[in-house]
Backbone as CSV, one residue per row, in Angstrom:
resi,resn,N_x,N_y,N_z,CA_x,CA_y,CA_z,C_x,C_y,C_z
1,UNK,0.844,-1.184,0.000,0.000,0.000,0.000,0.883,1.239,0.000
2,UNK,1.191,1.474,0.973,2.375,2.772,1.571,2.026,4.266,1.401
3,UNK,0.484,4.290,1.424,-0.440,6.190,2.090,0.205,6.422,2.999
4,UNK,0.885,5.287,4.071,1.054,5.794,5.714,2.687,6.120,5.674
5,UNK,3.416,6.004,4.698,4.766,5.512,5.060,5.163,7.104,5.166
6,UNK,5.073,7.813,6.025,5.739,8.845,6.743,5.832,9.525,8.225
7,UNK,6.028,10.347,8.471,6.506,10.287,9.594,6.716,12.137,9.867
8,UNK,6.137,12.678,10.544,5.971,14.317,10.718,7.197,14.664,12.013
9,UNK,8.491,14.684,11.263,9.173,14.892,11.865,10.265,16.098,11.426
10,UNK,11.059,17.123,11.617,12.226,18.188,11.146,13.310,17.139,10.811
11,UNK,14.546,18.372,10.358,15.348,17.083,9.645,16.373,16.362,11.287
12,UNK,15.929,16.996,12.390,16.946,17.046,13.158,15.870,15.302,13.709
13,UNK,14.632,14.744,13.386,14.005,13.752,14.002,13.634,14.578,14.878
14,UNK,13.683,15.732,15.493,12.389,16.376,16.228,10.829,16.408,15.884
15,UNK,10.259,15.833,16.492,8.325,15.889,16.262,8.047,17.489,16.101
16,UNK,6.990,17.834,14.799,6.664,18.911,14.430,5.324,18.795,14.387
17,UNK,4.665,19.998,14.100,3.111,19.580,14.691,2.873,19.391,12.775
18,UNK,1.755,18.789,13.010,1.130,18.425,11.659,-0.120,19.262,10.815
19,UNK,0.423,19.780,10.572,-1.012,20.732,9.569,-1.896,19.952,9.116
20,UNK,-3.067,20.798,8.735,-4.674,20.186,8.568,-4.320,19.766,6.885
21,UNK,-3.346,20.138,6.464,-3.827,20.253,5.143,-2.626,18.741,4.595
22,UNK,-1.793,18.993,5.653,-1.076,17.573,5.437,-1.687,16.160,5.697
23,UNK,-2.758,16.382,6.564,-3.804,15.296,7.571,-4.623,14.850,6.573
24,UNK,-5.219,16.264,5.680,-6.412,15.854,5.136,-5.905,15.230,3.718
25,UNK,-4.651,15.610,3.002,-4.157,14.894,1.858,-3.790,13.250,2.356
26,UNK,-3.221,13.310,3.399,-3.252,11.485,3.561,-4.491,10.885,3.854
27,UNK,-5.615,11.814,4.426,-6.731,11.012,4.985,-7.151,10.758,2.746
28,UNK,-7.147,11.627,2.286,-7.470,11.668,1.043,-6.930,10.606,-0.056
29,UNK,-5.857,10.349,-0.011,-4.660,8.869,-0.384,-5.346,7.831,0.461
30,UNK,-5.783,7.848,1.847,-6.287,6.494,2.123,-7.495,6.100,1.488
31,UNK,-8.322,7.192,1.740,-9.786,7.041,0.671,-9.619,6.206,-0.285
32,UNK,-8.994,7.353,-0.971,-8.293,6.565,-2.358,-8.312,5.312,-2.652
33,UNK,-7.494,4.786,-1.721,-7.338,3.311,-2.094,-8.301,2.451,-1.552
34,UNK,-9.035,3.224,-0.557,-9.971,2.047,-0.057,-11.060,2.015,-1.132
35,UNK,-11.274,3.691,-2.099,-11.783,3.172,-3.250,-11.707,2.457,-3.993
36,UNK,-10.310,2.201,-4.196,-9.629,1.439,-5.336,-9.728,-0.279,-4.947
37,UNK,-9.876,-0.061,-3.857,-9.988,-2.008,-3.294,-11.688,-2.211,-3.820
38,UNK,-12.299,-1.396,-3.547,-13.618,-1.864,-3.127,-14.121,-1.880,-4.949
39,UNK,-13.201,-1.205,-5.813,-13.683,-1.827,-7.140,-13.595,-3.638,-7.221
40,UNK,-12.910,-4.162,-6.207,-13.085,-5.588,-6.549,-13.575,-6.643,-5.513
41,UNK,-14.615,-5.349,-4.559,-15.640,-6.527,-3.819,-16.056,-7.156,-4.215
42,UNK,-16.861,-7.629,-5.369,-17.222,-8.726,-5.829,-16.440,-10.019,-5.813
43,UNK,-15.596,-9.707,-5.531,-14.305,-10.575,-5.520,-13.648,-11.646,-4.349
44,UNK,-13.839,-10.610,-3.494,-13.639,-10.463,-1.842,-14.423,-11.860,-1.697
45,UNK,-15.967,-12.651,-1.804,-16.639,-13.563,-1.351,-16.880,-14.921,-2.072
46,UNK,-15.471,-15.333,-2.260,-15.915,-16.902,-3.395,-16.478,-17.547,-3.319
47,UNK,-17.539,-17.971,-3.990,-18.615,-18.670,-3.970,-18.117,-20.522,-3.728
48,UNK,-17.143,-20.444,-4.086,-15.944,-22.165,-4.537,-14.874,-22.350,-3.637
49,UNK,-14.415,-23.285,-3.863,-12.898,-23.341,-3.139,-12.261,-23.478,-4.843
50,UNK,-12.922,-23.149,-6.002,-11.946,-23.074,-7.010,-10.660,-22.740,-6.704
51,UNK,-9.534,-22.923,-7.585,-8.180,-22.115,-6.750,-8.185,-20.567,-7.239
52,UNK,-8.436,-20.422,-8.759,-8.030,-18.943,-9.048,-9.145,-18.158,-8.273
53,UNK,-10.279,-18.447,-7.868,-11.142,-17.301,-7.381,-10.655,-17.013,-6.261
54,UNK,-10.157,-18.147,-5.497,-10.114,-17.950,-3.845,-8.538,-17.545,-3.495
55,UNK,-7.890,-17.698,-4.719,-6.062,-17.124,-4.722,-6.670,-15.422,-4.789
56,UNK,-7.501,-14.841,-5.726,-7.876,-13.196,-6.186,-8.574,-13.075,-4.620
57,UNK,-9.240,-13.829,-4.007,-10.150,-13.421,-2.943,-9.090,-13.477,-1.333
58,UNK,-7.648,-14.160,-1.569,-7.124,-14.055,-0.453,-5.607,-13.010,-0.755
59,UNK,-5.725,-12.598,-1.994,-5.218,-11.230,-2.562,-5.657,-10.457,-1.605
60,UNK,-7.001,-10.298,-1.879,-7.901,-8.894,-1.402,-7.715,-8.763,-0.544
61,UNK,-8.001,-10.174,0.504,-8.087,-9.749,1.837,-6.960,-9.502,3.070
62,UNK,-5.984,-9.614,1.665,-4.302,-9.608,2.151,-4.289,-7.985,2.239
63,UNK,-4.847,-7.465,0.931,-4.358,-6.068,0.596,-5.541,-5.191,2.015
64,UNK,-6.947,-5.684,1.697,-7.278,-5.014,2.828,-6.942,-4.937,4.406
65,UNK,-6.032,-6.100,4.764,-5.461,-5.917,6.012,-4.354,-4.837,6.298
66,UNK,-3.349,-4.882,5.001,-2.604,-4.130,5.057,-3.130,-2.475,5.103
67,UNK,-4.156,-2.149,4.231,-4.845,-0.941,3.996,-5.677,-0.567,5.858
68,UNK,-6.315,-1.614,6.022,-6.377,-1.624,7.867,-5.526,-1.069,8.377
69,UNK,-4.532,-1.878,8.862,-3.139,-1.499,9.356,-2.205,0.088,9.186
70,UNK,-2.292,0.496,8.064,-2.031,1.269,7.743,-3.309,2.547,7.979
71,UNK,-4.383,2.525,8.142,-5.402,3.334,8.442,-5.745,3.552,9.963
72,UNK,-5.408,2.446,10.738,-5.307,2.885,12.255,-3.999,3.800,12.412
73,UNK,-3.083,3.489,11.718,-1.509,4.184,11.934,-2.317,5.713,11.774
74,UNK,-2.749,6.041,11.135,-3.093,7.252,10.285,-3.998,7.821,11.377
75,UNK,-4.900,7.367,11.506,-6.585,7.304,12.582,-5.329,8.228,14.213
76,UNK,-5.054,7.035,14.420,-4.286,7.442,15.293,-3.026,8.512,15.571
77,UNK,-2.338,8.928,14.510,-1.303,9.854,14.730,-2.231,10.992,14.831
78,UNK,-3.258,10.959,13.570,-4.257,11.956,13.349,-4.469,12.774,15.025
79,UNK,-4.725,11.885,15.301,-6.113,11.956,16.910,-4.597,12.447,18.199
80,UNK,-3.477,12.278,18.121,-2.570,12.561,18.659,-1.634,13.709,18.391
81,UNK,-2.092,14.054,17.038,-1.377,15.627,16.766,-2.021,17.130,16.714
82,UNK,-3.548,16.227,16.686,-4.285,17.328,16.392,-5.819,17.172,17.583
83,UNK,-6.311,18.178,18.175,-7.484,18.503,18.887,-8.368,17.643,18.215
84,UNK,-9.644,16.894,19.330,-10.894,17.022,18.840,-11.242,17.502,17.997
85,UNK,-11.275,18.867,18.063,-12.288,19.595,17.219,-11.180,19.779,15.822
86,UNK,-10.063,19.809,15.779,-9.708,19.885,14.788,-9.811,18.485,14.063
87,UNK,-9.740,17.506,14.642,-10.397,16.293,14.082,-11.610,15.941,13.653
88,UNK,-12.386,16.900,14.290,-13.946,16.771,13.187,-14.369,17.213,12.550
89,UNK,-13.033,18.649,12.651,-13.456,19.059,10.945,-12.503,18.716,9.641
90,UNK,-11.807,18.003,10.234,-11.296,17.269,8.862,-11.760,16.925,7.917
91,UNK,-11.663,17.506,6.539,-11.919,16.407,5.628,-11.852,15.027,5.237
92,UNK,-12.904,14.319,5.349,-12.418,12.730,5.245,-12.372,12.013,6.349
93,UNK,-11.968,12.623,7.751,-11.644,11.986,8.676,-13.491,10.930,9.055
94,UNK,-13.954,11.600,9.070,-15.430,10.337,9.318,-15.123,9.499,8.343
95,UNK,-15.221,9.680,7.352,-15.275,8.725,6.094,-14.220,7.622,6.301
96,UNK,-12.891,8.036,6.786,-11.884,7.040,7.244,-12.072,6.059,7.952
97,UNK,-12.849,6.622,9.114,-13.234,5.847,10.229,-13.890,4.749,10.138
98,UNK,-14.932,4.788,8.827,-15.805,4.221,8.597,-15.356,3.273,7.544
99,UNK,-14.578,3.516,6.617,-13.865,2.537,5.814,-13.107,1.710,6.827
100,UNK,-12.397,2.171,7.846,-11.891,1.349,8.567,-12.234,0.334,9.404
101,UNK,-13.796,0.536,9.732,-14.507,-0.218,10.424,-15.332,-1.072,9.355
102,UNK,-15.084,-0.849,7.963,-15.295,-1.884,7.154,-14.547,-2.645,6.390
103,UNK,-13.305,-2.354,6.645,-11.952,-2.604,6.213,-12.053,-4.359,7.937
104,UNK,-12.093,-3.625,8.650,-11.939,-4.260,9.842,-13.032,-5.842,9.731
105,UNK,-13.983,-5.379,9.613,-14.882,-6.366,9.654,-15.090,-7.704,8.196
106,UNK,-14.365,-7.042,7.094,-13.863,-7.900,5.955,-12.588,-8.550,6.043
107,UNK,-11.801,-7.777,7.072,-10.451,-9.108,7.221,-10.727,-10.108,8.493
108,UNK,-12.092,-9.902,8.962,-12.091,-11.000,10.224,-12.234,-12.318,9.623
109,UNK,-12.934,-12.566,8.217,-13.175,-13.981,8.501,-12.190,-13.939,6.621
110,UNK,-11.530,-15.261,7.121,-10.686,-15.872,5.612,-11.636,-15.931,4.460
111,UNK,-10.856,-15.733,3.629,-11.983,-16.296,2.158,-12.079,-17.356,2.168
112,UNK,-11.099,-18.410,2.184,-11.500,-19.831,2.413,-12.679,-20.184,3.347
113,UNK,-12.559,-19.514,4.505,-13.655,-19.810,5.385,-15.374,-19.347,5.234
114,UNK,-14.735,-17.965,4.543,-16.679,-17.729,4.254,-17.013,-18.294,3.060
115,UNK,-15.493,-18.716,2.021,-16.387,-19.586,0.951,-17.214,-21.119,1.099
116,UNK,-16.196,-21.373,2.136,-17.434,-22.692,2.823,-18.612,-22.036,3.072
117,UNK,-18.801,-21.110,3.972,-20.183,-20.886,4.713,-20.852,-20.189,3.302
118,UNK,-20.576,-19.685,2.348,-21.542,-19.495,1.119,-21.630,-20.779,0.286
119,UNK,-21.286,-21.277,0.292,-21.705,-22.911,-0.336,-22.572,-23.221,0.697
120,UNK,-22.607,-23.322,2.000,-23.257,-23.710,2.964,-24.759,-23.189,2.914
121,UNK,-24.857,-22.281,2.508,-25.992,-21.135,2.693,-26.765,-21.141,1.433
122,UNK,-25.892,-21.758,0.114,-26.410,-21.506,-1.186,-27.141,-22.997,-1.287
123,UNK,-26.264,-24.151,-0.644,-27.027,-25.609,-0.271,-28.097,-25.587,0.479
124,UNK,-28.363,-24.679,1.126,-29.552,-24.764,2.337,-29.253,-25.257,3.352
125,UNK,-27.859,-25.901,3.411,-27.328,-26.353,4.710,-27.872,-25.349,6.029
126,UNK,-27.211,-24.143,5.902,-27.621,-23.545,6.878,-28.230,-21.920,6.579
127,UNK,-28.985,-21.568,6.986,-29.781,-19.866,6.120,-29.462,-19.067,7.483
128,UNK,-28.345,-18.039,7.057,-27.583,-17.040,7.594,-27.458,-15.844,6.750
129,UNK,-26.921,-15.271,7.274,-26.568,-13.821,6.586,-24.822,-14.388,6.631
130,UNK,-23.880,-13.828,5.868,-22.330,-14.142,6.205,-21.854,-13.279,6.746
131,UNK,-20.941,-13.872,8.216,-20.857,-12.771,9.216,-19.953,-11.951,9.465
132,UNK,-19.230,-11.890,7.925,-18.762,-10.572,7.859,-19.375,-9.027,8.002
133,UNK,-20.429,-9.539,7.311,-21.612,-8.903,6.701,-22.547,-8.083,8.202
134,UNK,-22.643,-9.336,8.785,-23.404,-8.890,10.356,-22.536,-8.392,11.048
135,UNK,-21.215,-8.451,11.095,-20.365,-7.585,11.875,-19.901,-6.266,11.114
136,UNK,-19.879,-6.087,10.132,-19.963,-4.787,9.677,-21.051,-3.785,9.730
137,UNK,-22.143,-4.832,9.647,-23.319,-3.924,9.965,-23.502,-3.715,11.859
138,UNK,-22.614,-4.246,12.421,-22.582,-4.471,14.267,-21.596,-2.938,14.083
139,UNK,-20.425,-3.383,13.396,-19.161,-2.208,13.784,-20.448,-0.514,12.961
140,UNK,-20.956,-0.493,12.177,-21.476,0.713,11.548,-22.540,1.734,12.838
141,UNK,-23.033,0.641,13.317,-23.718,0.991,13.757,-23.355,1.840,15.201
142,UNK,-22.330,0.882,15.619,-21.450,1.330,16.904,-20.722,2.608,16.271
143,UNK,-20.235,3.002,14.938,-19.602,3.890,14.810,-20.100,5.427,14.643
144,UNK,-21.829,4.538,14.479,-22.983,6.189,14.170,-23.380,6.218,15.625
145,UNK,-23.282,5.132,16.695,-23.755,5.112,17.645,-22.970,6.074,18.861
146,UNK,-21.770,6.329,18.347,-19.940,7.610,19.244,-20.856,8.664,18.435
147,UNK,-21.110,8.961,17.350,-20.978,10.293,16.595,-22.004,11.477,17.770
């Protein structure tokens, strides 16, 4: 990925404070890419244990961990350099939060694993919702539920 790979420091490695406008261009690069992943949700939920679907579907969920990872780094320096209130008026900064808490809830379960439970569900074996799905809609709700 690498939106996060910096570091708000002078040349001496002294900590410098971070401007809004530096905050809101990385919150803007993370967007970005969480746009750019989510062109291949369809992707994200293999219906098979085929190999090429579920090799593209444990791609994704490789890249969205990393895009995670890299978005708490961000979430967090954010929330440590800058005020509350200058944190809510960020551009993007909700929107982050919220990719992140759906970023979060799509790397909990393997593709291998929810592609069983969608074969499972498409057999009638068992009639669920897939609980990625219910925990994203658990984390959304908790996240309108702080605002």
């Amino acid at each position: 990925m690498g939106f996060c790979q910096f570091t708000f420091t002078d040349g001496s490695g002294t900590n410098r404070p971070l401007r809004l406008a530096e905050a809101e261009a990385w919150i803007g690069a993370a967007l970005a890419t969480a746009r750019a992943l989510q062109e291949y949700d369809r992707e994200l939920l293999p219906a098979t244990l085929d190999p090429e679907p579920l090799a593209r579907a444990e791609h994704l969920h490789e890249q969205w961990s990393a895009w995670f990872e890299e978005a708490q780094v961000l979430v967090r320096l954010i929330r440590e350099k800058l005020s509350p209130s200058q944190c809510a008026g960020l551009a993007g900064f909700h929107d982050l939060r919220i990719q992140a808490a759906r970023a979060a809830a799509i790397i909990q379960v393997p593709p291998r694993e929810e592609a069983v439970r969608l074969m499972k569900i498409r057999s009638g074996e068992i009639e669920t919702i897939p609980l990625d799905i219910a925990r994203e809609r658990e984390r959304l709700a908790k996240l309108r539920a702080e605002q």
